[in-house]
C-alpha positions in Angstrom: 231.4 48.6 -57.1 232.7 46.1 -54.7 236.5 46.9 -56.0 236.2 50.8 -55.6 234.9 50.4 -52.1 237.5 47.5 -50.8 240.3 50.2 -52.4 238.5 53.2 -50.3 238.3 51.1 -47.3 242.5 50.4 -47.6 243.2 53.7 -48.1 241.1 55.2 -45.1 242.6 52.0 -42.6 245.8 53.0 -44.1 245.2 56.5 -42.6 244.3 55.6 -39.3 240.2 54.5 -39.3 238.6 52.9 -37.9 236.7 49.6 -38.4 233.5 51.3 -37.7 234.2 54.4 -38.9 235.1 53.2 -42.2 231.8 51.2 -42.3 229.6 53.9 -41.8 232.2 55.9 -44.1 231.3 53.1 -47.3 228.2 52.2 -45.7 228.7 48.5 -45.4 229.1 46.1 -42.5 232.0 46.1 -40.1 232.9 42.4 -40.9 233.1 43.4 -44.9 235.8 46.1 -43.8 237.6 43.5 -41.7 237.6 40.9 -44.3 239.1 43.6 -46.8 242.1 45.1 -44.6 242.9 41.6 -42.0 246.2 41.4 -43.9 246.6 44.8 -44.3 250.6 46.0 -43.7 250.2 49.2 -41.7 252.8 51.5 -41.6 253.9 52.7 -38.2 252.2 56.2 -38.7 248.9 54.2 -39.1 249.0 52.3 -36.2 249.8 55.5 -34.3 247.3 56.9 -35.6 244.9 53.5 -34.8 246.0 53.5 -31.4 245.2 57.2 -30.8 241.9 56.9 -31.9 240.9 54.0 -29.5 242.3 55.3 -26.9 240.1 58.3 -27.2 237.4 56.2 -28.1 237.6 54.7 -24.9 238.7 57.7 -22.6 235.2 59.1 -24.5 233.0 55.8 -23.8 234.3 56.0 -20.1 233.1 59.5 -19.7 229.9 59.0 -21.5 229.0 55.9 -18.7 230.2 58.2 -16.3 228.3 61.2 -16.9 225.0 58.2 -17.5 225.4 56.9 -13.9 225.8 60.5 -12.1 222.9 61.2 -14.1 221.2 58.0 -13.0 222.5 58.6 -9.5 221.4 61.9 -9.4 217.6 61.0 -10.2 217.3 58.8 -7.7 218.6 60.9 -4.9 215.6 63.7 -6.3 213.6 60.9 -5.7 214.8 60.0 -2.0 214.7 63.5 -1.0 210.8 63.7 -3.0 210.0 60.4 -1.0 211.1 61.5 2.3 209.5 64.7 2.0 205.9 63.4 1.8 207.1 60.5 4.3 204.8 60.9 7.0 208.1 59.8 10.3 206.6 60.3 13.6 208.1 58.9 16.6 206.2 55.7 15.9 207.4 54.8 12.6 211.0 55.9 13.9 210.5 53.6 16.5 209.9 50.7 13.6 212.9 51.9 11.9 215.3 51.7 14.8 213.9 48.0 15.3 214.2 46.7 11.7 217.9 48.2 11.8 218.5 46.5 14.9 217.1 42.9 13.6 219.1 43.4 10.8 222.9 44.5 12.5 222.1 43.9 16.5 222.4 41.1 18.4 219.4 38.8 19.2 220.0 38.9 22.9 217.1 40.3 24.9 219.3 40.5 27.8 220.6 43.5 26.4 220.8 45.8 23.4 224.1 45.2 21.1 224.6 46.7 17.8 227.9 46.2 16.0 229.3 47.7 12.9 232.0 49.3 11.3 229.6 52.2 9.0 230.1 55.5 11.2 226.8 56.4 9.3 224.8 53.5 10.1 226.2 53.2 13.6 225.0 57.1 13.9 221.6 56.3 12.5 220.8 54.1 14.8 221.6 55.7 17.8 219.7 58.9 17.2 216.9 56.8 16.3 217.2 54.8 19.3 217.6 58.0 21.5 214.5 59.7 19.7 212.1 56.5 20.1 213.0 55.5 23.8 213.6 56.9 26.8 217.6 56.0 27.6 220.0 56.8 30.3 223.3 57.5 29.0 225.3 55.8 31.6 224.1 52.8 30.4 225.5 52.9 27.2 228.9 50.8 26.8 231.3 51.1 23.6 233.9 48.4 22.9 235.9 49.1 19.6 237.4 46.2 17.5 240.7 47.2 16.3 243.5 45.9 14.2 247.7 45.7 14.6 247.4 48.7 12.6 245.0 51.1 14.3 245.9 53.4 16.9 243.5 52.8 19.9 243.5 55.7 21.5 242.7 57.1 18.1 240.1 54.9 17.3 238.6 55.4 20.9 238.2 58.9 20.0 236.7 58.5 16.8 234.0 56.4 17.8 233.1 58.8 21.2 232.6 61.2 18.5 230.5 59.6 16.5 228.2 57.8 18.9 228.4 60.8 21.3 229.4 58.6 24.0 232.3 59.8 26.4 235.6 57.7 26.5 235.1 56.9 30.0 232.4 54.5 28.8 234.6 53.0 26.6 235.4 49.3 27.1 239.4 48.2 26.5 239.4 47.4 23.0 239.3 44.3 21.4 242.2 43.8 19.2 241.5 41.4 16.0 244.6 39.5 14.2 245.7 40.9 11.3 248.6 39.2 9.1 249.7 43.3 8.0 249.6 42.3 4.3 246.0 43.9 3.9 245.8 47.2 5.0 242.6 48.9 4.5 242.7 52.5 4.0 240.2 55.0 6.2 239.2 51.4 8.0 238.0 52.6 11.5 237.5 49.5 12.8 234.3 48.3 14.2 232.4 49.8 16.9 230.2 47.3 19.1 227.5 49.6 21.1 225.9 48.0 23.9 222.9 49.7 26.2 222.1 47.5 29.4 218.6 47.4 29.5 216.8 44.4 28.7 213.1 46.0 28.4 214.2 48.3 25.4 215.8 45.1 24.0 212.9 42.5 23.9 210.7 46.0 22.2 213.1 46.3 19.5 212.7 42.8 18.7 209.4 42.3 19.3 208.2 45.1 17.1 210.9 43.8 14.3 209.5 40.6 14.5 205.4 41.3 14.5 206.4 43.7 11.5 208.3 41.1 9.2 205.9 38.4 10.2 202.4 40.3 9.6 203.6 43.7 8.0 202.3 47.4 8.8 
């Protein structure tokens, strides 16, 4: 029985299959099959043939985990957009937001407020949640951008006005960081540090980050 099934596992390796394949073909274990076709002389056709085959097997394995995680992905932004639909954000709890962002990226100062980053999105965030929880006067607001050899300042100015929806008049000179050139990093905008002189809304964005890590809601 043995015999007849070692010959059947030759002849299918010999055509191009498998380990696996040829194991569930005989229906015994993969290490069997290996032990009966290790010193197995393929022809050039069959390793073609083997090489084809794992390729695809992989190409196919990569688009299976693929299609998993946007599936995975996909469920959990449903249930981010389910979440903040019942979310019950008022001006308060937007308020608490704005300060647990700010103890997490701003300065500690309570001299002044000072928020530096280099995600246009999270830089964004914070500003209209700032802007919606107190009230600001825009002149007050200060941008300096952190640039590389690289970057184009004037550029980079403009990108950041744009984003923060601050005017480039309020834009400090730019703070130029050394770069050796060997690492560039592609759609890098640099880092924009936003400053807002006003020490009151400083020490409440602090304050209210603190008493909410310290003794929660």
């Amino acid at each position: 029985m043995k015999l007849r099934e070692r010959e059947k596992a030759i002849k299918l390796r010999r055509q191009g299959h498998s380990l696996k394949r040829i194991s569930d073909s005989l229906n015994v274990s993969k290490s069997t099959v290996s032990v009966w076709v290790r010193d197995l002389d393929l022809s050039p056709r069959s390793k073609k043939l083997l090489t084809e085959m794992y390729t695809k097997g992989q190409i196919s394995s990569q688009e299976s985990h693929k299609a998993k995680k946007r599936r995975r992905l996909e469920e959990s932004r449903q249930k981010a957009i389910t979440i903040l639909r019942k979310a019950n954000l008022n001006d308060e709890s937007n308020k608490v937001l704005c300060s647990l962002i700010y103890w997490c990226e701003g300065a500690k100062k309570d001299s002044l407020v000072t928020f530096i980053n280099s995600d246009p999105d999270l830089i964004s965030t914070f500003l209209r949640l700032l802007r919606n929880s107190f009230d600001l006067d825009e002149k007050k607001f200060r941008v300096c951008v952190h640039v590389h050899g690289y970057h184009n300042e004037n550029l980079q100015t403009a990108f950041w006005s744009r984003i923060t929806g601050i005017p480039k008049n309020q834009f400090l000179k730019s703070y130029k960081k050394k770069n050796g050139g060997k690492v560039i990093r592609k759609n890098y905008q640099g880092c924009a540090s936003i400053r807002y002189y006003d020490a009151r809304i400083a020490q409440d964005l602090l304050a209210i980050a603190r008493e909410y890590i310290l003794k929660g809601p």
